[in-house]
C-alpha positions as CSV (number, residue, x, y, z in Angstrom):
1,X,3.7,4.9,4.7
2,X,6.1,4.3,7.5
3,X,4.9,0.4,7.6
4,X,5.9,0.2,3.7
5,X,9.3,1.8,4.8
6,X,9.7,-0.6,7.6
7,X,8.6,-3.5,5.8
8,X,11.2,-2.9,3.0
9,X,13.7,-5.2,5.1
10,X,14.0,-6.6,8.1
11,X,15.8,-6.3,11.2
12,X,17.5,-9.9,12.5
13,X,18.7,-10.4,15.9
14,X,22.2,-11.7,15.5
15,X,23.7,-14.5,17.4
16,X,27.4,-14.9,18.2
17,X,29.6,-18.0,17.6
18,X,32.4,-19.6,18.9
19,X,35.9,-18.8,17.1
20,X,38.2,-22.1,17.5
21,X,41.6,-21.6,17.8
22,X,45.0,-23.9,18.5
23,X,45.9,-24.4,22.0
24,X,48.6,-26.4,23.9
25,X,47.6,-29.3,25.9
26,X,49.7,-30.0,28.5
27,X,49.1,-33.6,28.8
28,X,48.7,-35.7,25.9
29,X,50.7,-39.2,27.0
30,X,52.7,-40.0,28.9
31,X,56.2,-41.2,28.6
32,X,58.2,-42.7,31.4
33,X,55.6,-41.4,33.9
34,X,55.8,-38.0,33.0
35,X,53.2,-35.8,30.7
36,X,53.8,-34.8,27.0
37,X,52.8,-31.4,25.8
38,X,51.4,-31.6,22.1
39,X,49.0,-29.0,19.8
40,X,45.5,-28.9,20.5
41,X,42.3,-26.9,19.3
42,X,39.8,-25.4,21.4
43,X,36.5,-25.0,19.2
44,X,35.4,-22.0,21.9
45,X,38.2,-19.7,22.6
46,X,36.4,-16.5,22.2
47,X,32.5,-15.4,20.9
48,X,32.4,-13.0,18.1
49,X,29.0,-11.7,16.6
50,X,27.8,-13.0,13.4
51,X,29.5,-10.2,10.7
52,X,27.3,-11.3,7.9
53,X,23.9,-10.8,9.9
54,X,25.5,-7.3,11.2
55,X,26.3,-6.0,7.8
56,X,22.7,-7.0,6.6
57,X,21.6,-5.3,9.7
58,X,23.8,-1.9,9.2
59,X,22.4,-2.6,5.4
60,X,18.9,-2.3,6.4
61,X,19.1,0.7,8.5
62,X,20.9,2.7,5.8
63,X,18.4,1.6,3.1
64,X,15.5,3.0,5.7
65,X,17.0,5.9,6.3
66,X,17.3,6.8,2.8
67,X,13.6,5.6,2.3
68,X,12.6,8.0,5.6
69,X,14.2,10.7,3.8
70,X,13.2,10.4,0.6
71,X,9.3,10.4,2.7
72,X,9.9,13.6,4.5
73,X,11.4,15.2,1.0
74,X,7.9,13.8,-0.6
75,X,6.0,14.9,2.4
76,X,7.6,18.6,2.0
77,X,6.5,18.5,-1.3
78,X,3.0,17.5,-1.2
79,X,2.7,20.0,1.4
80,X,4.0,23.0,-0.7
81,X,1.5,21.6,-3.5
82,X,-1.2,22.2,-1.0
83,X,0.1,25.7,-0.3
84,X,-0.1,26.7,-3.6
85,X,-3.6,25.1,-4.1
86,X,-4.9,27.3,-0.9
87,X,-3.0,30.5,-2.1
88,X,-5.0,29.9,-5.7
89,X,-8.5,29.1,-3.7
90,X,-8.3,32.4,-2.4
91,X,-7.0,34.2,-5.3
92,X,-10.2,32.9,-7.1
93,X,-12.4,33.5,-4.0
94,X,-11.0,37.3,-4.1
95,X,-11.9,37.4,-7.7
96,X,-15.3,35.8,-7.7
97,X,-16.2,38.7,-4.7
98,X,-14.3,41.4,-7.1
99,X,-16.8,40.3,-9.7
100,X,-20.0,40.1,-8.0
101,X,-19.2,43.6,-6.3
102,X,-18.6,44.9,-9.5
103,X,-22.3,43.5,-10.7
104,X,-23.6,45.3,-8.2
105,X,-22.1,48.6,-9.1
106,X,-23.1,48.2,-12.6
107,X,-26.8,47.5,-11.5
108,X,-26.8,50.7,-9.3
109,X,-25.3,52.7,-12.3
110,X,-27.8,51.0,-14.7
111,X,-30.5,51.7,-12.4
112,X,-29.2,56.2,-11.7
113,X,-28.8,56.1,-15.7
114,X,-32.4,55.4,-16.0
115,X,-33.4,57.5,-13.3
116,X,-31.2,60.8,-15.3
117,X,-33.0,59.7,-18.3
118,X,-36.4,59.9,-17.3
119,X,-35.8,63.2,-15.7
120,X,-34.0,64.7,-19.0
């Protein structure tokens, strides 16, 4: 049961991607021998994890907790069934012994009865 759980969804491993951002070059041309600033953009200032793949992720997890639980909770269940099914077993055991004692007795009575008889 805890493969059919697992395999509900799947875990990914997540990558992480650049993040571009603007950036000031500080030589672009020159002009009269000296270097000209201008606006620039860096395609790799920084790596951030993938947020889609991590929500799916966080998704998954929360979806398989709720399915380990609702297991146990069925589990707990099943397990109380089988309580109640042993507790009746005996019950019926107890009264199958009750009524093969009482047989017994009514044999032996049946049996002194006869014996009183004969002698009366």
């Amino acid at each position: 049961k805890q493969q059919q759980v697992n395999s509900l969804c799947r875990l990914k491993t997540c990558s992480s991607s650049c993040v571009g951002c603007p950036t000031w070059r500080k030589c672009c041309w020159k002009v009269w021998g000296l270097c000209s600033g201008c606006a620039g953009w860096d395609s790799c200032c920084w790596r951030a994890k993938d947020i889609i793949c991590e929500g799916l992720n966080l998704g998954c997890k929360a979806l398989r907790a709720v399915a380990y639980a609702a297991l146990g909770l069925a589990k707990k269940i099943v397990d109380s069934g089988r309580w109640f099914l042993d507790l009746a077993k005996a019950a019926l055991k107890a009264a199958a012994f009750i009524v093969n004692n009482s047989r017994w007795t009514l044999k032996v009575a049946i049996g002194f009865l006869e014996g009183v008889k004969v002698t009366v």
